[in-house]
C-alpha positions as CSV (number, residue, x, y, z in Angstrom):
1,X,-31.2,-37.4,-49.0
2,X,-29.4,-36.5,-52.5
3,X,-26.4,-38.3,-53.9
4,X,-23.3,-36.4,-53.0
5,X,-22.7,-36.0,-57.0
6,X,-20.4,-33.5,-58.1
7,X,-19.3,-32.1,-61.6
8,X,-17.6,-35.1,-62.0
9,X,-18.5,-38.7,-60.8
10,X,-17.0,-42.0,-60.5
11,X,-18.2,-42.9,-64.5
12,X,-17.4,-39.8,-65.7
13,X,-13.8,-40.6,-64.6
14,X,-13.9,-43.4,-66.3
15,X,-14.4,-42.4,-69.8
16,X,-11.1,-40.6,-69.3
17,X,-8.1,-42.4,-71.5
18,X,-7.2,-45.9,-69.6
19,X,-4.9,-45.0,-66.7
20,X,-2.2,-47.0,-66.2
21,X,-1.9,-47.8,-62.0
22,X,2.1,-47.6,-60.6
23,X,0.8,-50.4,-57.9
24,X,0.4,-52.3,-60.8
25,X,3.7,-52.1,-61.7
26,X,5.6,-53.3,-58.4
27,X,7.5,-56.5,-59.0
28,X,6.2,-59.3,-56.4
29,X,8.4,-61.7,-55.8
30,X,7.7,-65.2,-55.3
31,X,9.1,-65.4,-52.0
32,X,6.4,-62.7,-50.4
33,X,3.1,-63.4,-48.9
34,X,0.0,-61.3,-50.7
35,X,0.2,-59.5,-47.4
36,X,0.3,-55.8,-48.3
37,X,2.1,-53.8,-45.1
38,X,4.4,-50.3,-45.0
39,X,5.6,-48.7,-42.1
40,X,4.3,-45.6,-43.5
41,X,0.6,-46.8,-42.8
42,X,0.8,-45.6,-38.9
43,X,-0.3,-41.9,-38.2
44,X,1.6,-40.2,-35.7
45,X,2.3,-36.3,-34.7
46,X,2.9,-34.7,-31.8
47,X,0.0,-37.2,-30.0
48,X,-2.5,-35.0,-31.9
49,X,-3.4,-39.2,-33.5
50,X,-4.8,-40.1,-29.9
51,X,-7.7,-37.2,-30.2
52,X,-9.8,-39.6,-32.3
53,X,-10.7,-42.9,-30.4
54,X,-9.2,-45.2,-33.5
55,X,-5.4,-46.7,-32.7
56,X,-3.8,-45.0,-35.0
57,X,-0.7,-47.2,-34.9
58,X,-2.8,-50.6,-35.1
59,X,-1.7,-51.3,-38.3
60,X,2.1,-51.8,-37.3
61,X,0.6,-53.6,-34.4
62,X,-0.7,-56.2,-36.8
63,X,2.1,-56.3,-38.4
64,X,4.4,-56.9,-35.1
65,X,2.7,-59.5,-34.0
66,X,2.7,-61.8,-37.3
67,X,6.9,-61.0,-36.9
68,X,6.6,-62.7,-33.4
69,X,4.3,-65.3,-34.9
70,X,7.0,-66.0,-37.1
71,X,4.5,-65.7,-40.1
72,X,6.0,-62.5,-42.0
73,X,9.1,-60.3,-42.1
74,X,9.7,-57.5,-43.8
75,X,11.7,-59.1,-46.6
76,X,8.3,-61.5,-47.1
77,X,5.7,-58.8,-47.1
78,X,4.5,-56.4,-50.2
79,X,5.3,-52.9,-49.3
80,X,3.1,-50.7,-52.0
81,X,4.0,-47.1,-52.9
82,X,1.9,-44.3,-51.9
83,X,-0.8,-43.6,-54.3
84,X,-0.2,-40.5,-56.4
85,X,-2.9,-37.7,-57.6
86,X,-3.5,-39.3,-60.9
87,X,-3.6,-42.7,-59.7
88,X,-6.6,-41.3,-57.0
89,X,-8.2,-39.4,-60.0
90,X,-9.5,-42.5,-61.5
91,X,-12.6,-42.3,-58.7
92,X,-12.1,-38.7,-57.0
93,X,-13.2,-35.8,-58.5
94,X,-10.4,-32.8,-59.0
95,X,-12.9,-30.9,-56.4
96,X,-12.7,-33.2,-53.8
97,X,-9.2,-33.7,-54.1
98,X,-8.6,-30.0,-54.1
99,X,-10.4,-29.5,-51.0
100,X,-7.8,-32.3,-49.3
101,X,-5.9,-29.1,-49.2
102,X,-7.8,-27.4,-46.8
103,X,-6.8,-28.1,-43.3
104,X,-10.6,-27.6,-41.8
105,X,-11.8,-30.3,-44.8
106,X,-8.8,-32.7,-43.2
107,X,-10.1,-32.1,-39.4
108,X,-13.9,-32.6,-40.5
109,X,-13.1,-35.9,-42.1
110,X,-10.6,-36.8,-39.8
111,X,-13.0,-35.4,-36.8
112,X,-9.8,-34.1,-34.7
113,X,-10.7,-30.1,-34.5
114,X,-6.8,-29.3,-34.0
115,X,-5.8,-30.6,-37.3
116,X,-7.4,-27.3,-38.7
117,X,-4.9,-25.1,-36.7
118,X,-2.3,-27.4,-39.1
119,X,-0.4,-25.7,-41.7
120,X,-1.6,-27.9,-44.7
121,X,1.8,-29.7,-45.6
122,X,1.9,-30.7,-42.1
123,X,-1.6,-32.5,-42.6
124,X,-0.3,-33.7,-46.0
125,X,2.8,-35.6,-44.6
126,X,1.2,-36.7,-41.1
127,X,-2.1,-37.7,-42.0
128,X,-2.8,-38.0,-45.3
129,X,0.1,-39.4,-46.9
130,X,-0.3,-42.9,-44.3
131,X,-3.5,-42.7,-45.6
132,X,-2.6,-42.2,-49.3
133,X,-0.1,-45.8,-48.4
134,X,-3.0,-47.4,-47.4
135,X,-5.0,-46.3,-50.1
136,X,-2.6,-48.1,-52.6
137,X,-2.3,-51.1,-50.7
138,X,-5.7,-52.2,-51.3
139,X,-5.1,-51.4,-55.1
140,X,-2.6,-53.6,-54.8
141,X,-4.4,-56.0,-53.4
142,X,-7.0,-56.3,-55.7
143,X,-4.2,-56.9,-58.1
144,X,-2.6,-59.8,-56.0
145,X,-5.6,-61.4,-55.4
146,X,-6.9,-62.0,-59.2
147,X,-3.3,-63.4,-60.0
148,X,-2.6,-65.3,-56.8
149,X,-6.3,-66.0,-55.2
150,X,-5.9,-63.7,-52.4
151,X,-4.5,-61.3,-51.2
152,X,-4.8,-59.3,-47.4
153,X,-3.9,-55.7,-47.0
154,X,-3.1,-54.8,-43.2
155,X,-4.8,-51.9,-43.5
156,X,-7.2,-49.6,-46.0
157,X,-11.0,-50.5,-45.6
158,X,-12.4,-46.6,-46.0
159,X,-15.8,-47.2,-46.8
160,X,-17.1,-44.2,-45.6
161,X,-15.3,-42.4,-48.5
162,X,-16.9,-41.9,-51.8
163,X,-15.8,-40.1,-54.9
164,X,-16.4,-36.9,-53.7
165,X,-16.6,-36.8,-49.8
166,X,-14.9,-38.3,-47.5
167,X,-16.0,-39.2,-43.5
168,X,-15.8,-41.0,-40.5
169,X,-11.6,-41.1,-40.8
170,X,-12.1,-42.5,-44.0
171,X,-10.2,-39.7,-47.2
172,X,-10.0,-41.8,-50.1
173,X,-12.4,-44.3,-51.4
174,X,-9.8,-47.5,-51.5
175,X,-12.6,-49.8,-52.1
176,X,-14.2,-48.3,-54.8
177,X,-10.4,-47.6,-56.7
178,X,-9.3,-51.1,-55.8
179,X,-12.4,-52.3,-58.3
180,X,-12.3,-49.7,-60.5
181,X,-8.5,-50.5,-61.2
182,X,-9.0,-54.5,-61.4
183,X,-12.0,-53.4,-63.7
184,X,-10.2,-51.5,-66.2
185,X,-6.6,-52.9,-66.2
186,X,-7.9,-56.7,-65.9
187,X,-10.9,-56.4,-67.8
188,X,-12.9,-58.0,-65.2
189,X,-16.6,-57.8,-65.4
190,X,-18.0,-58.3,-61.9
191,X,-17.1,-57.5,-58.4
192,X,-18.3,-58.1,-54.7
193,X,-17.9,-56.2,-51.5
194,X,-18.5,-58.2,-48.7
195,X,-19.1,-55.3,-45.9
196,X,-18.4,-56.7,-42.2
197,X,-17.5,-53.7,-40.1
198,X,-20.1,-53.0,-37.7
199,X,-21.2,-49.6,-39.7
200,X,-22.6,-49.3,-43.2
201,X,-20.6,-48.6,-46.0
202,X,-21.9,-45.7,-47.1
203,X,-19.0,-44.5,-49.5
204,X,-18.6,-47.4,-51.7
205,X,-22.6,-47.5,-51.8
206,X,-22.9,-44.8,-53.4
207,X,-20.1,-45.0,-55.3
208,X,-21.4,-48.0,-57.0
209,X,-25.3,-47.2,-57.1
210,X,-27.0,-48.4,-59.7
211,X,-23.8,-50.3,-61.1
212,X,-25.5,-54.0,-61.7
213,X,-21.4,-54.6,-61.8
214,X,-21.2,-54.7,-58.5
215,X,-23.1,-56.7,-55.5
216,X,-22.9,-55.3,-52.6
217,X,-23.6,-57.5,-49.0
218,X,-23.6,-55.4,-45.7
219,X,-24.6,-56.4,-42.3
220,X,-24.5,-53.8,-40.2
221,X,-25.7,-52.1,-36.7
222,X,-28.9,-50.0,-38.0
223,X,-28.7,-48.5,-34.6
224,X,-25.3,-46.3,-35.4
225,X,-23.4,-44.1,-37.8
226,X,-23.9,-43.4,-40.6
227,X,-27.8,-43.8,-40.8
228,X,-27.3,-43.0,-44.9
229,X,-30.8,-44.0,-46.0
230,X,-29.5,-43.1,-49.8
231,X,-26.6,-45.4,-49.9
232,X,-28.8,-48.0,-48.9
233,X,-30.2,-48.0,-51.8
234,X,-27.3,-49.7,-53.4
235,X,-26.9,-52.6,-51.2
236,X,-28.1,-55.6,-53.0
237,X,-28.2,-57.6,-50.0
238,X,-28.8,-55.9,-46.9
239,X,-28.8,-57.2,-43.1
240,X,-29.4,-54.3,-40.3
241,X,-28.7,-56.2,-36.7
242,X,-29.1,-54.5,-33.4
243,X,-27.0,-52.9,-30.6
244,X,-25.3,-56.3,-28.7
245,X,-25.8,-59.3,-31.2
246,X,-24.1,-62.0,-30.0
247,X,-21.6,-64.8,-31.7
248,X,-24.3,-67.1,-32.2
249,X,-26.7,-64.8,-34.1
250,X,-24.1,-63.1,-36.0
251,X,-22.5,-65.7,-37.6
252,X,-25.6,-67.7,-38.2
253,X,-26.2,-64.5,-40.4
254,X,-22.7,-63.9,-42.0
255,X,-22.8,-68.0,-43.0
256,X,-26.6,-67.5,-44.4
257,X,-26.0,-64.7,-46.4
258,X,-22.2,-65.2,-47.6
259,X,-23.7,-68.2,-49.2
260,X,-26.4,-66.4,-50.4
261,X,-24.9,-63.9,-51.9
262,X,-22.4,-66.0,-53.7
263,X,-25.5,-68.0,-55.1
264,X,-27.2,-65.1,-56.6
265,X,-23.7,-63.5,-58.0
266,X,-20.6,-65.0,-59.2
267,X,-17.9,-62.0,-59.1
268,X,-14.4,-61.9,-60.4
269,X,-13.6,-60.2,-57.2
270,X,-14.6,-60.0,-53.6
271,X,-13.3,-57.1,-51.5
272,X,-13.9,-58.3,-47.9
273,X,-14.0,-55.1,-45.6
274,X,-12.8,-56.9,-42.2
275,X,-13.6,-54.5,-39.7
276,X,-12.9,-55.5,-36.0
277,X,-15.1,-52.7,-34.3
278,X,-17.9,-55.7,-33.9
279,X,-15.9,-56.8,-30.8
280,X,-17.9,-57.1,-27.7
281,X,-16.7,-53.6,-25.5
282,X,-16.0,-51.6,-28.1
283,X,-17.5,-48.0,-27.7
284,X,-18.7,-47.2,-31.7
285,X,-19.5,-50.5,-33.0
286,X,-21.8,-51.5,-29.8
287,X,-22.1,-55.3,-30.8
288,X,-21.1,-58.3,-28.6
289,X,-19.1,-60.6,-30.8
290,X,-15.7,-62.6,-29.0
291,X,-12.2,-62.5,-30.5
292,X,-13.1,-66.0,-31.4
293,X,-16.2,-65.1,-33.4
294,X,-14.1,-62.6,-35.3
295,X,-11.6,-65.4,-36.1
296,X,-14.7,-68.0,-36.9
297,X,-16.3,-64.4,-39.4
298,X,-13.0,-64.2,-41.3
299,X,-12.8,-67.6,-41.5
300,X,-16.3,-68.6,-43.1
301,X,-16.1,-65.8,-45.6
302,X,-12.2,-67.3,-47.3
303,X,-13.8,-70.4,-46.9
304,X,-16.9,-69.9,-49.3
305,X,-14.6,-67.6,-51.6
306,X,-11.8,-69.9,-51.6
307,X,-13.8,-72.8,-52.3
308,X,-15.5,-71.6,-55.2
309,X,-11.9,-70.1,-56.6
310,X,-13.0,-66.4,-56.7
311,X,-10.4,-64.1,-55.9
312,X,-10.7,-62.1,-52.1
313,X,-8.6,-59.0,-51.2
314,X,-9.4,-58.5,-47.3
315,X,-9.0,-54.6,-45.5
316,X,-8.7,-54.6,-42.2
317,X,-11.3,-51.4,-41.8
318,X,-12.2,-50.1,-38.5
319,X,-11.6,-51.4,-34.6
320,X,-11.4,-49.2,-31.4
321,X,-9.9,-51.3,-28.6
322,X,-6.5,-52.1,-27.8
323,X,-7.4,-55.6,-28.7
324,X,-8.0,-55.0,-32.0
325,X,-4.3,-55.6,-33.4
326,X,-3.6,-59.1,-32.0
327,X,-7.6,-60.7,-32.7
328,X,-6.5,-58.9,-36.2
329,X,-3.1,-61.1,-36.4
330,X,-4.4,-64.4,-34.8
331,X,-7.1,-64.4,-37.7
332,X,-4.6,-64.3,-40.5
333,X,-2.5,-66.9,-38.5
334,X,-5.9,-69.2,-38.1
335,X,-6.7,-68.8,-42.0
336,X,-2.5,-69.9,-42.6
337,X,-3.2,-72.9,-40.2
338,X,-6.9,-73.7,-41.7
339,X,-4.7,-73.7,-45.1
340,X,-7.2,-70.8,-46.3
341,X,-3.8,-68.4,-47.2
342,X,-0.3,-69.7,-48.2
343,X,2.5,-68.8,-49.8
344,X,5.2,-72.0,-49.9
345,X,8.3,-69.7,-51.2
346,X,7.5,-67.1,-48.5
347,X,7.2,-69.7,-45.6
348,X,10.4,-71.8,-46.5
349,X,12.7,-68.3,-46.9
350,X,10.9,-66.9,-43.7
351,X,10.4,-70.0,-41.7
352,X,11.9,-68.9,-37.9
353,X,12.6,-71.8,-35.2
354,X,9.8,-71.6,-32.6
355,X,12.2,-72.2,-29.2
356,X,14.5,-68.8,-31.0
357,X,11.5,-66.8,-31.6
358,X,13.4,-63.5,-30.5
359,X,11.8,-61.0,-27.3
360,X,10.5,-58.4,-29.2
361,X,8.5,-55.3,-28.2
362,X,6.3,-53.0,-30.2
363,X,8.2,-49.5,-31.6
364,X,7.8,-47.0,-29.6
365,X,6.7,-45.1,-32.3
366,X,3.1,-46.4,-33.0
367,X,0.4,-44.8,-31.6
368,X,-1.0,-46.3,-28.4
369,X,-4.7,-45.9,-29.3
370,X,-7.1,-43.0,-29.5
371,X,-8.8,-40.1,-27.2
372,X,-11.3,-43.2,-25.5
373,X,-7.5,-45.5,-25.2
374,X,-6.0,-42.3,-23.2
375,X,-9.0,-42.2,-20.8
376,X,-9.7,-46.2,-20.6
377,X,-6.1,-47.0,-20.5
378,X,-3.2,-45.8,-19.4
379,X,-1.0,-45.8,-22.3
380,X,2.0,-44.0,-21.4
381,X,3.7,-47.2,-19.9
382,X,4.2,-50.3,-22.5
383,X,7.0,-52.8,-21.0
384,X,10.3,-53.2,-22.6
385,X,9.4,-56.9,-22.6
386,X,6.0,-56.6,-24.7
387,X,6.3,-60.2,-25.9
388,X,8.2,-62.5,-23.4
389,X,5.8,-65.3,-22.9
390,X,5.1,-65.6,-26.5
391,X,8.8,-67.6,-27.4
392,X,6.7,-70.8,-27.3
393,X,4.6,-69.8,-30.4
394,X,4.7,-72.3,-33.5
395,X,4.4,-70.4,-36.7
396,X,2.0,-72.6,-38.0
397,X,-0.9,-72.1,-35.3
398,X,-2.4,-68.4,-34.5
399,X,-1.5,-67.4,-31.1
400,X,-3.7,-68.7,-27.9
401,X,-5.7,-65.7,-26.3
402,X,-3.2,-66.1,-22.7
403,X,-0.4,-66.0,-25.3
404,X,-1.5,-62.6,-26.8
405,X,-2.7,-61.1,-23.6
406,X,0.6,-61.5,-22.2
407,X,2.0,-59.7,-25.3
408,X,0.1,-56.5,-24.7
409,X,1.2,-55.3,-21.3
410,X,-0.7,-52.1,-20.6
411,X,-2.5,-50.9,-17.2
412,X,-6.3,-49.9,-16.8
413,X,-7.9,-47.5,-15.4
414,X,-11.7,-46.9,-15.3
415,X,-12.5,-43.3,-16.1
416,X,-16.0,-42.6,-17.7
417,X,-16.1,-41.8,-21.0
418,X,-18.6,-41.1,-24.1
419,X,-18.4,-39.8,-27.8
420,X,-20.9,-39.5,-30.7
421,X,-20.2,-42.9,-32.9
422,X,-19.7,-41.6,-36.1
423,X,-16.1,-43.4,-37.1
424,X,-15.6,-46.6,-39.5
């Protein structure tokens, strides 16, 4: 397989004049988390969203269920600006950028047909743009997390996007932009992607081949999407694991070589691609790990980053099943109760009572999951009363698993189902 080089490539970019970076230049105040969140990060139109098997809303999910927690508000989270052409052009090539503008390019990357019957500024506003939010919000991340140690952006983690092509629901290469910026604008000389999600990450791999700048750690199911023998190439520390590995085996593995590779190489930044599509039942990452091994993942990676002071920005990356949003939220809550994240300003101006925790239910307006959601669930009725049982949460502690199964309230049905896994 060839590298998908273009006329111009990621280092050719670079030897344009030093961009400045407009997500650089948001004022964060003392009193918010390094949580990066907008409401502009959910996809929604006309339930076209719910053709692709990812929850297209999870992000606002996530972000719902740290309100409840009484972790965040919206007053105590970052909300980045959408990332502009010229701040994009630092990594993606004009071509690639220009063929964005293509409905059919959108659908292929996308891999919902219909979006090619779209009238392009349709597919701009609806599906791009929350894309184009997210895109900055790990930009901004990287930034947060060399000044404050940390940082977590609720959504972003496109690693199947490179400089110039994008895939597997993944348009613009957040990864590789989030280093690239922290590179030039903080002069930092070495970086780390830690690469969790059940698929490789094929887009910042090739982004950053031959780059002795950049270590690369991936564990990933050989048995799945992508199979992109090239990128491999670029992964400095590579762990392929089969269909259904369990707890035990996998975090044996992500404690072995986290360690490992934070022997071998000492970066200036990790960027920790958190995907949740390793949970056991879901229908693309085909692995067998518990919510609680999820948690117990997150959890040994801040450790060994925090511990050693280097600076972690976590995505949140792929994740097919409706209980993808709350394992997503109780992590963050563990890592604020193991005393891994904090923000002291944040949690004494946003500090809520636990016994006037306010009944809240999740907007109507995010997206109840994808085409395998519609046949595996039936979506179409979500109680009024999404979080009644939860009042008894302490914002300290992440949320018990009855405590977040009662918060989701939506009825099952078994319908047979199958699709190619080639997303996240």
């Amino acid at each position: 397989m060839e590298p998908d080089l273009n006329t111009q490539t990621v280092e050719e970019s670079l030897t344009k004049s030093k961009r400045s970076c407009q997500q650089y230049e948001v004022v964060v105040k003392p009193t918010q988390w390094s949580i990066i969140y907008s409401s502009e990060y959910n996809i929604g139109f006309c339930g076209l969203e719910k053709l692709h098997p990812f929850d297209s809303g999870k992000w606002g999910k996530i972000f719902e269920f740290l309100k409840v927690a009484g972790m965040l508000r919206e007053d105590t989270v970052v909300e980045p600006m959408e990332a502009t052409e010229e701040d994009l052009l630092l990594v993606h090539s004009n071509k690639y950028l220009r063929s964005l503008k293509w409905s059919i390019n959108v659908a292929g990357i996308t891999e919902v047909p219909p979006v090619a019957l779209l009238p392009n500024f349709i597919v701009q506003k609806k599906v791009l743009r929350p894309f184009r939010f997210q895109t900055s919000g790990t930009i901004m991340g990287g930034k947060l997390a060399i000044e404050r140690g940390w940082a977590i952006n609720i959504g972003g983690g496109f690693h199947h996007c490179s400089a110039n092509r994008g895939g597997g629901f993944c348009a613009y290469a957040d990864i590789t932009l989030s280093i690239q910026y922290a590179f030039q604008i903080f002069n930092i000389s070495k970086a780390m992607i830690i690469d969790l999600d059940a698929h490789q990450g094929n887009g910042h791999e090739r982004d950053f081949m031959d780059d002795n700048k950049v270590y690369i750690l991936d564990i990933f199911n050989r048995d799945i999407y992508p199979h992109d023998g090239f990128a491999k190439r670029a992964i400095k520390r590579k762990v392929e694991i089969g269909c259904f590995t369990d707890n035990e085996k996998y975090l044996k593995l992500v404690e072995r070589h986290v360690e490992g590779a934070l022997n071998e190489f000492t970066p200036d930044l990790v960027v920790y691609n958190a995907g949740t599509d390793i949970l056991e039942g879901d229908p693309l990452g085909l692995l067998s790990i518990t919510a609680e091994g999820i948690i117990q993942r997150d959890e040994i990676v801040f450790t060994k980053c925090r511990s050693r002071n280097i600076p972690i920005v976590m995505v949140t990356s792929g994740g097919y099943l409706r209980e993808t949003a709350r394992i997503v939220a109780n992590s963050i809550l563990n890592l604020r109760h193991k005393s891994l994240i904090s923000c002291t300003e944040a949690e004494q101006a946003g500090l809520i009572e636990p016994d006037v925790l306010p009944q809240t239910s999740l907007p109507r307006s995010f997206s109840d999951g994808g085409l395998f959601a519609r046949f595996k669930r039936s979506c179409l009725s979500r109680s009024s009363n999404s979080f009644q049982n939860i009042t008894d949460l302490s914002p300290s502690r992440p949320m018990s698993d009855q405590q977040l199964s009662n918060s989701d309230n939506i009825t099952c049905s078994d319908m047979g189902f199958t699709m190619d896994d080639n997303r996240f």
